[in-house]
N, CA, C and O atoms as CSV, one atom per row, in Angstrom:
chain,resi,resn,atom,element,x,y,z
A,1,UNK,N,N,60.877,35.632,15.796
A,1,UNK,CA,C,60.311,35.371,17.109
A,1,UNK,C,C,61.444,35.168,18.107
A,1,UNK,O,O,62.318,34.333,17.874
A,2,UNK,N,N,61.452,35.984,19.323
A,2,UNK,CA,C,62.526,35.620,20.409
A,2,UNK,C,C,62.178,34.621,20.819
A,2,UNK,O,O,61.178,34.051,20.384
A,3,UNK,N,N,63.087,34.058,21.974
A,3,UNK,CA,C,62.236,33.440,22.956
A,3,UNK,C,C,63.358,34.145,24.427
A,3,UNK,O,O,64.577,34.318,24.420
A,4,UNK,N,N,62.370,34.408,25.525
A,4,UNK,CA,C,63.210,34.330,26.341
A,4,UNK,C,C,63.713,33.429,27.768
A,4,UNK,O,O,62.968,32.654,28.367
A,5,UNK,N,N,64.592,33.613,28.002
A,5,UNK,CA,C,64.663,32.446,29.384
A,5,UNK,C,C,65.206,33.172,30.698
A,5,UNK,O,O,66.382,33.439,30.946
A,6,UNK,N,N,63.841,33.487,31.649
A,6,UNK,CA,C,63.950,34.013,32.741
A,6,UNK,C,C,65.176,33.646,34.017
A,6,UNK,O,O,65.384,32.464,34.288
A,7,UNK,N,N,65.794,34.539,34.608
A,7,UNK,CA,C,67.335,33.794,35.379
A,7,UNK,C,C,66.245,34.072,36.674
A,7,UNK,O,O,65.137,34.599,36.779
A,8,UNK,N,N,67.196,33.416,37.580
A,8,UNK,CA,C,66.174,33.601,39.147
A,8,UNK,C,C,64.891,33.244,39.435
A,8,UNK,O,O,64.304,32.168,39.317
A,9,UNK,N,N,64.460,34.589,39.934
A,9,UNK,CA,C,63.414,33.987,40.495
A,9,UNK,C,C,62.216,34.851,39.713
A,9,UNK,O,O,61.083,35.019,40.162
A,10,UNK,N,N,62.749,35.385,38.379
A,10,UNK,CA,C,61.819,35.771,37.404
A,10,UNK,C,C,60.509,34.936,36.368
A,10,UNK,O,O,60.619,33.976,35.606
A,11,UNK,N,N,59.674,35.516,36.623
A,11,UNK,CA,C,58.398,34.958,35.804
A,11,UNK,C,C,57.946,35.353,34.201
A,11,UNK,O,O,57.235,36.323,34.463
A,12,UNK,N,N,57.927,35.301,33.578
A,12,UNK,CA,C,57.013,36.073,32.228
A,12,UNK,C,C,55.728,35.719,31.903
A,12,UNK,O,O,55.519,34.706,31.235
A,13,UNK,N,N,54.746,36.501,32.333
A,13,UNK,CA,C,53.204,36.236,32.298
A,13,UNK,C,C,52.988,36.935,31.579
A,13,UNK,O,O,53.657,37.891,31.188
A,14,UNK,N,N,51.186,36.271,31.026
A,14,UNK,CA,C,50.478,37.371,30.052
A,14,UNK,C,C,48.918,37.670,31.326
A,14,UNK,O,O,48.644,37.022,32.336
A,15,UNK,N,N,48.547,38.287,31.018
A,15,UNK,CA,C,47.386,39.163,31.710
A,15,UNK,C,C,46.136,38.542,31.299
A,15,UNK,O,O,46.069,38.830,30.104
A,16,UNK,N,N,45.177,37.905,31.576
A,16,UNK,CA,C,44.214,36.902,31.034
A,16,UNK,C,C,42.669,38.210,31.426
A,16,UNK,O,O,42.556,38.902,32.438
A,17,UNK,N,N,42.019,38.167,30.611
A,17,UNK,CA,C,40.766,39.117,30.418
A,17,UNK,C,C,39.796,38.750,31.109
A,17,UNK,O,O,39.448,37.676,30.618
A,18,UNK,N,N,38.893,39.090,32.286
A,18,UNK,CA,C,38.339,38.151,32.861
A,18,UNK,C,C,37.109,39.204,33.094
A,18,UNK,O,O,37.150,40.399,33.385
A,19,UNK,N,N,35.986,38.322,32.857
A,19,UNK,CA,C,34.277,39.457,32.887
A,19,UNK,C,C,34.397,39.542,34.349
A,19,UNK,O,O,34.658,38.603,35.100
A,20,UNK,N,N,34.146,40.951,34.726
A,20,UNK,CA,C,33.200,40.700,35.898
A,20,UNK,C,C,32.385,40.185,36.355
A,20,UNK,O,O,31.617,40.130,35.394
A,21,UNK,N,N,31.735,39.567,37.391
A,21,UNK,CA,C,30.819,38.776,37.875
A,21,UNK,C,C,29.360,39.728,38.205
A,21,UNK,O,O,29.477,40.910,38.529
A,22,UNK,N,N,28.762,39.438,38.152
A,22,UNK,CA,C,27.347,40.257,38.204
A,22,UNK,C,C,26.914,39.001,39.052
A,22,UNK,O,O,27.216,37.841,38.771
A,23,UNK,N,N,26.041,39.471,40.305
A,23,UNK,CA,C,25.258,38.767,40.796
A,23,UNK,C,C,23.696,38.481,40.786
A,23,UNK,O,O,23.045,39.082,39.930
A,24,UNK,N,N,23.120,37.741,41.532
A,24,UNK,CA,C,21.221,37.327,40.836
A,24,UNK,C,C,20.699,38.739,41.185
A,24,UNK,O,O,19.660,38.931,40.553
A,25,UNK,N,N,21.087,39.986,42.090
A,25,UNK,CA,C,20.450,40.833,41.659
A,25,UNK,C,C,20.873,41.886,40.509
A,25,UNK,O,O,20.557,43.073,40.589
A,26,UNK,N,N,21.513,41.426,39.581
A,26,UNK,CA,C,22.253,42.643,38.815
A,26,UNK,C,C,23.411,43.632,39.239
A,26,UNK,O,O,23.702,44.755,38.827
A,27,UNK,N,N,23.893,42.932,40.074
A,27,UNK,CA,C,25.243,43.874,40.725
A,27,UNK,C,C,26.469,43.172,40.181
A,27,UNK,O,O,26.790,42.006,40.412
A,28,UNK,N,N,26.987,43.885,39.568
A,28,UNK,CA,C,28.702,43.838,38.553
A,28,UNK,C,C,29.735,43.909,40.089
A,28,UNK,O,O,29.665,44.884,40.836
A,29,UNK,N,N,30.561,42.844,40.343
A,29,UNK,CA,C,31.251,43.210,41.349
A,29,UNK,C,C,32.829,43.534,40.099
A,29,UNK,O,O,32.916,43.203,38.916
A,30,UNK,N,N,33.501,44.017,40.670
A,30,UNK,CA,C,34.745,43.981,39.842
A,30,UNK,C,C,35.952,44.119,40.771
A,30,UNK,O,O,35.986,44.868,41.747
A,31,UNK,N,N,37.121,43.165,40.286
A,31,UNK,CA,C,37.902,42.151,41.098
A,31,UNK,C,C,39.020,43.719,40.337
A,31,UNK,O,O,39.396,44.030,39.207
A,32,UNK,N,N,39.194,44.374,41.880
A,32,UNK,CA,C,40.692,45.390,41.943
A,32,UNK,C,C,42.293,44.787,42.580
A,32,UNK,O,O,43.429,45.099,42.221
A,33,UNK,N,N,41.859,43.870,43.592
A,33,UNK,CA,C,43.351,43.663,44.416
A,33,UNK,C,C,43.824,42.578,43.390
A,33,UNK,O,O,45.048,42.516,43.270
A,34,UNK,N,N,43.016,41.626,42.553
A,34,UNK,CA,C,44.130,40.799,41.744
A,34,UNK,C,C,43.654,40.753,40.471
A,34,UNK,O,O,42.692,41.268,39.901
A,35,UNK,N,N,44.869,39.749,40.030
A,35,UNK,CA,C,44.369,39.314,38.946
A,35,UNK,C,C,44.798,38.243,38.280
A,35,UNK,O,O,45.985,38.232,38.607
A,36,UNK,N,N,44.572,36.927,37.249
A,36,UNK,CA,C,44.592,36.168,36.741
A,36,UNK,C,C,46.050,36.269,35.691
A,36,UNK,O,O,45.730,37.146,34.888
A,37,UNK,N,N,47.057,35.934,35.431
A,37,UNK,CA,C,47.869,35.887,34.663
A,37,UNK,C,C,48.040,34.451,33.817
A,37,UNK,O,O,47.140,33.662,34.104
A,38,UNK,N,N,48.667,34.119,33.176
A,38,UNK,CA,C,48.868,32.872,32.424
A,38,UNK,C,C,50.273,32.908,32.113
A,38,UNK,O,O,50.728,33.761,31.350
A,39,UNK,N,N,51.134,31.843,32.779
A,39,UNK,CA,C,52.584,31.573,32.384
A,39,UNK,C,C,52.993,31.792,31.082
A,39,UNK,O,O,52.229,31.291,30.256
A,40,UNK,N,N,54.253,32.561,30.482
A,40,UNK,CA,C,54.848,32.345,29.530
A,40,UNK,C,C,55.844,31.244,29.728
A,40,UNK,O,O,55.908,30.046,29.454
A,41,UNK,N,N,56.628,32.183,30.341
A,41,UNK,CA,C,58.609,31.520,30.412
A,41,UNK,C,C,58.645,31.616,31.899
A,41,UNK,O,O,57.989,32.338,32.649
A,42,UNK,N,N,59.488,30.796,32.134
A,42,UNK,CA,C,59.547,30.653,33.880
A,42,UNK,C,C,60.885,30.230,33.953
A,42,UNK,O,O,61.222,29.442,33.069
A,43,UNK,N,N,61.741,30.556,34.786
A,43,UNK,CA,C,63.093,30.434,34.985
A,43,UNK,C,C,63.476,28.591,35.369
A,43,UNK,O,O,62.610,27.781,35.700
A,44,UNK,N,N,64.655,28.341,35.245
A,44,UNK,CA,C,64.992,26.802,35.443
A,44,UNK,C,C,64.688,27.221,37.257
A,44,UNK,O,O,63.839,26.368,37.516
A,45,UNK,N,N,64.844,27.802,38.217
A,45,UNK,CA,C,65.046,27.912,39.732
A,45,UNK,C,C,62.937,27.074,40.051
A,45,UNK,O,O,62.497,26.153,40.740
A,46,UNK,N,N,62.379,27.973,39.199
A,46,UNK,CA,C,61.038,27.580,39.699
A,46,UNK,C,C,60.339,26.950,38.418
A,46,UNK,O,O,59.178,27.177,38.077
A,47,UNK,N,N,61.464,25.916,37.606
A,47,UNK,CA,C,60.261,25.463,36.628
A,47,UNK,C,C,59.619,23.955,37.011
A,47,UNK,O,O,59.129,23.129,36.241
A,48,UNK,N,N,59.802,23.882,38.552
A,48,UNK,CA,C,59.587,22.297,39.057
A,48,UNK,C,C,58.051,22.920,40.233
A,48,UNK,O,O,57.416,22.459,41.181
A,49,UNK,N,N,58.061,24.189,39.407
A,49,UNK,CA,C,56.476,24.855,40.728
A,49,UNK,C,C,55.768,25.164,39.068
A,49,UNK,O,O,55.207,24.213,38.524
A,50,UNK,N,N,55.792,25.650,38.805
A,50,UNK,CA,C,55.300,26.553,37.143
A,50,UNK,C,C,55.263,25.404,35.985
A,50,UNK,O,O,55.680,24.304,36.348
A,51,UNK,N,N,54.919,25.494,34.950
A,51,UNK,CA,C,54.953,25.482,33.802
A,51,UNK,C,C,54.322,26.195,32.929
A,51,UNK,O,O,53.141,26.472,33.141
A,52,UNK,N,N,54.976,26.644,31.761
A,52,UNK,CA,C,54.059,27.373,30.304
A,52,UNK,C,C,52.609,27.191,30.515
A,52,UNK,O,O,52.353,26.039,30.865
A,53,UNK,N,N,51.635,27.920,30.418
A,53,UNK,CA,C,50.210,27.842,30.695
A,53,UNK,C,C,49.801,27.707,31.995
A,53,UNK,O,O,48.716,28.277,32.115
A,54,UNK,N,N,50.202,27.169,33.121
A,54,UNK,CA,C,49.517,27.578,34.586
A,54,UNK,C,C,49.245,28.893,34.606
A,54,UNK,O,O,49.964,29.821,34.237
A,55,UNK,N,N,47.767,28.925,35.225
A,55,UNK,CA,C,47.177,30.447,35.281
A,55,UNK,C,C,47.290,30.717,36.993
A,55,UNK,O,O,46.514,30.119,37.738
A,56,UNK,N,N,48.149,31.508,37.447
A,56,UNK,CA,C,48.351,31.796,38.764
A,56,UNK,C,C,47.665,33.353,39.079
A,56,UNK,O,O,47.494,34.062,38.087
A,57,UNK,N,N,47.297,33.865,40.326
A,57,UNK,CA,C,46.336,35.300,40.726
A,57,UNK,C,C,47.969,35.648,41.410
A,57,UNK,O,O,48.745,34.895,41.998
A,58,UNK,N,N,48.089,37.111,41.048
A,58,UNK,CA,C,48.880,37.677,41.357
A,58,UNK,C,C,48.603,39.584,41.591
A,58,UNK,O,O,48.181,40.264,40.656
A,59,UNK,N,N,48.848,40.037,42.627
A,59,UNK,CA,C,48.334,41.358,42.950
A,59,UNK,C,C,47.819,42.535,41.642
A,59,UNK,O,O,48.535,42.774,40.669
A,60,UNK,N,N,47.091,42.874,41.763
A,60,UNK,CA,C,46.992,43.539,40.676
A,60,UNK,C,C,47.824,44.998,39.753
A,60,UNK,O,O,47.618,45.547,38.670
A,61,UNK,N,N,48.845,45.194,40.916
A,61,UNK,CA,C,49.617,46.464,40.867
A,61,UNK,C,C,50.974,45.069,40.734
A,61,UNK,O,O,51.961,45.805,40.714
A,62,UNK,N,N,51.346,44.140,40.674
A,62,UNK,CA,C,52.470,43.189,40.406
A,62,UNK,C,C,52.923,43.646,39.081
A,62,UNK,O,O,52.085,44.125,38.316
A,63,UNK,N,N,54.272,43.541,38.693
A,63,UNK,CA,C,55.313,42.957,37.724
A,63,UNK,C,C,55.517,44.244,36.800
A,63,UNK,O,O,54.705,45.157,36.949
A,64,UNK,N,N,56.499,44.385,35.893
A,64,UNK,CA,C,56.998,45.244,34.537
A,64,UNK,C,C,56.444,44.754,33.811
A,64,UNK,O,O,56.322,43.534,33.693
A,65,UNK,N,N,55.821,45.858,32.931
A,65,UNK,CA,C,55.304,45.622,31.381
A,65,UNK,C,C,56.615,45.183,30.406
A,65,UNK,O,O,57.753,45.597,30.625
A,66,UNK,N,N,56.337,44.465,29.527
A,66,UNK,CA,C,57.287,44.028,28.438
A,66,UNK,C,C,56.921,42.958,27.471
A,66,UNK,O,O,56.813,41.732,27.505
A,67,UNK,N,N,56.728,44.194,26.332
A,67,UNK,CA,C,55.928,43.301,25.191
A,67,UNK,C,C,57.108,42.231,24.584
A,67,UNK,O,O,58.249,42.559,24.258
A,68,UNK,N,N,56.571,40.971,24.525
A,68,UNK,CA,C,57.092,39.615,23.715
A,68,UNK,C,C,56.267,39.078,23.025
A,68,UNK,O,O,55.063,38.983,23.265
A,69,UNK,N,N,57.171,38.465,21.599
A,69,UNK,CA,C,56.320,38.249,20.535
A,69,UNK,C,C,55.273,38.845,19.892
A,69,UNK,O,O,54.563,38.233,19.094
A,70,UNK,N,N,55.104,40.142,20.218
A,70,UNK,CA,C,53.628,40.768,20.134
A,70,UNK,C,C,52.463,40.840,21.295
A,70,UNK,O,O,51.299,41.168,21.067
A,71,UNK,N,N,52.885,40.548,22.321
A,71,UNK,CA,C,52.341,40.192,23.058
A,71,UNK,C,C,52.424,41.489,24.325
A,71,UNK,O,O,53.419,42.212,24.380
A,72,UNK,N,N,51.393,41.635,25.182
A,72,UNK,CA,C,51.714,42.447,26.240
A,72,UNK,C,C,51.693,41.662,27.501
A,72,UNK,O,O,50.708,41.013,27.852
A,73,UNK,N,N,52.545,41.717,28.020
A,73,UNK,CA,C,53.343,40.520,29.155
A,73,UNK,C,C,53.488,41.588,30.413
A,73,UNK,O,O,53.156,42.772,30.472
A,74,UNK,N,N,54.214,40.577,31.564
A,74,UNK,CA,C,54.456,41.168,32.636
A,74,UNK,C,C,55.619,40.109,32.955
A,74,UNK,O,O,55.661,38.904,32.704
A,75,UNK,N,N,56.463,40.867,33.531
A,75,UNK,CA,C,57.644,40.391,34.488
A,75,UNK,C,C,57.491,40.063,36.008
A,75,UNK,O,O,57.580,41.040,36.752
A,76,UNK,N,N,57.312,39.051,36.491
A,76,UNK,CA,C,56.718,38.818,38.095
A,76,UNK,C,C,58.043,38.063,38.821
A,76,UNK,O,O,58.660,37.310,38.067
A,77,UNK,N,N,58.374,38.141,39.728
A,77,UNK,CA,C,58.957,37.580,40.791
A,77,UNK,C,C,57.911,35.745,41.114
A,77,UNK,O,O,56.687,35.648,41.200
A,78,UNK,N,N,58.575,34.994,41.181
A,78,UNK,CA,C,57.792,33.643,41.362
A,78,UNK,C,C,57.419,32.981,42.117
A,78,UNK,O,O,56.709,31.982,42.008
A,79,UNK,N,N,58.019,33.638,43.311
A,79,UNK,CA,C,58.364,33.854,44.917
A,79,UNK,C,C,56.704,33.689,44.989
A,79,UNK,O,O,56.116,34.295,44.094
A,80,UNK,N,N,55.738,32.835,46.079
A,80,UNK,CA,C,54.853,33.189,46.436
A,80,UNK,C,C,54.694,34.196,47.570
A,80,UNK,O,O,55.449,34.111,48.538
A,81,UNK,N,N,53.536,35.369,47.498
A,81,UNK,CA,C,53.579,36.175,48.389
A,81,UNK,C,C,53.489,35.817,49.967
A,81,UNK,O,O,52.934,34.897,50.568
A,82,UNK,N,N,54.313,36.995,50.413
A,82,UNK,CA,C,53.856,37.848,50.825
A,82,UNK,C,C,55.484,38.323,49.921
A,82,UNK,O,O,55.511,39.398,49.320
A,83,UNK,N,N,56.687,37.436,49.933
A,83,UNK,CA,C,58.382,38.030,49.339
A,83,UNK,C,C,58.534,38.023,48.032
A,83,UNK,O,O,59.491,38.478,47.406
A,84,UNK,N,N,57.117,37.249,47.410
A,84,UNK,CA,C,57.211,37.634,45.211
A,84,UNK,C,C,55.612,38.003,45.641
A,84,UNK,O,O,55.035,38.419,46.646
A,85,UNK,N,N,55.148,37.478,43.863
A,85,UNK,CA,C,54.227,38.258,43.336
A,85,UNK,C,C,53.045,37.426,43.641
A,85,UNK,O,O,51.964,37.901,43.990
A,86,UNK,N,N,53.315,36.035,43.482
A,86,UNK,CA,C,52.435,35.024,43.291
A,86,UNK,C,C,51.064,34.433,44.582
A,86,UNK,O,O,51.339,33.793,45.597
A,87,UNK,N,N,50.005,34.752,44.275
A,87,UNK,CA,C,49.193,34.276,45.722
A,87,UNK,C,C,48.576,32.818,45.752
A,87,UNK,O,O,48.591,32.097,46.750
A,88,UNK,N,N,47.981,32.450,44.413
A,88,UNK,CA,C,47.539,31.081,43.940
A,88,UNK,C,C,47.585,31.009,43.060
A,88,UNK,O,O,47.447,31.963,42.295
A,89,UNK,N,N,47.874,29.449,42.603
A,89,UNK,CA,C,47.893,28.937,41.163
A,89,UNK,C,C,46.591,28.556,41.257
A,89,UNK,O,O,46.184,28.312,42.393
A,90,UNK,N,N,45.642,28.414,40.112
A,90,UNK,CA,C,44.723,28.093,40.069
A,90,UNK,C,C,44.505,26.782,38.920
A,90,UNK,O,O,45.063,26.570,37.844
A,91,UNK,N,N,43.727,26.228,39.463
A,91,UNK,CA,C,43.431,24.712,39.071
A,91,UNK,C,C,42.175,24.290,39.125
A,91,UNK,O,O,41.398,24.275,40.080
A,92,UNK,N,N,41.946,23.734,37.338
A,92,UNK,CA,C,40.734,23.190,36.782
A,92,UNK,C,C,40.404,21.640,37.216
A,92,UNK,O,O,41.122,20.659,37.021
A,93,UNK,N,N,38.946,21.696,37.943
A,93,UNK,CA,C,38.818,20.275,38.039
A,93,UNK,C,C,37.842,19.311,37.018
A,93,UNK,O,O,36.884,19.941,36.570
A,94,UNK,N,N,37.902,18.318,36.712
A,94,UNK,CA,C,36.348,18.384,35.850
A,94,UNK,C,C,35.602,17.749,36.473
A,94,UNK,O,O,34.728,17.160,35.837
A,95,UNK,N,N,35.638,17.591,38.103
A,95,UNK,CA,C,33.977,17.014,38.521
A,95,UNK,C,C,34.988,17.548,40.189
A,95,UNK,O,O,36.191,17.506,40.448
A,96,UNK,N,N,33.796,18.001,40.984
A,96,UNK,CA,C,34.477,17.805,42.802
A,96,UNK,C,C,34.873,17.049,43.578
A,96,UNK,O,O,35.297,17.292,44.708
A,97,UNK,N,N,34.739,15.678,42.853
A,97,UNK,CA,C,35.349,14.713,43.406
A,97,UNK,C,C,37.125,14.914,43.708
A,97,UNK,O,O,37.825,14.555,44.655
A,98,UNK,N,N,37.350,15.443,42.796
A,98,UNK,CA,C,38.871,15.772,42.661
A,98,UNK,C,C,39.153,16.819,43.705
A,98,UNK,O,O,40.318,16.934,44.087
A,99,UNK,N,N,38.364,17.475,44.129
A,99,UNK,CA,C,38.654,18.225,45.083
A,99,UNK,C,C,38.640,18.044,46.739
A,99,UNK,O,O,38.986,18.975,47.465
């Protein structure tokens, strides 16, 4: 097993599988401009924004393919857009109060 450690302002994500949404009348919308990734490795420059497992939306045409560990990954810039890849991190609440 490697491991690797991103320099700069490099990311290593995996690509997270996500259903389309169908609405109450039976209409499948399907999400083209982004998509859901999940942190691998994140460079020391941005590991005080990131950590291993934050699931951040990042353009859907974003980053290099590059399989790790068996894995099919992507290479992203950490930079939030519009100058990297990154548009939102996304974050679980368990009630709206938190929000």
């Amino acid at each position: 097993m490697q491991k690797f450690e991103p320099v700069g302002r490099k990311m290593l994500v995996e690509p997270l599988k996500e259903d389309n949404y169908t609405t109450s009348v039976g209409i499948e919308l399907v999400q083209l401009e982004f998509q859901k990734v999940r942190v691998v490795e994140v460079s020391k420059e941005y590991s005080d924004m990131y950590i291993p497992g934050d699931v951040v939306v990042i353009s859907s045409s974003s980053g290099i393919g590059q399989m790790y560990n068996g894995d099919a990954c992507l290479w992203i810039d950490a930079k939030a857009a519009p100058d990297g890849d990154v548009w939102f991190i996304v974050r679980e609440y368990e009630n709206d109060d938190a929000i």
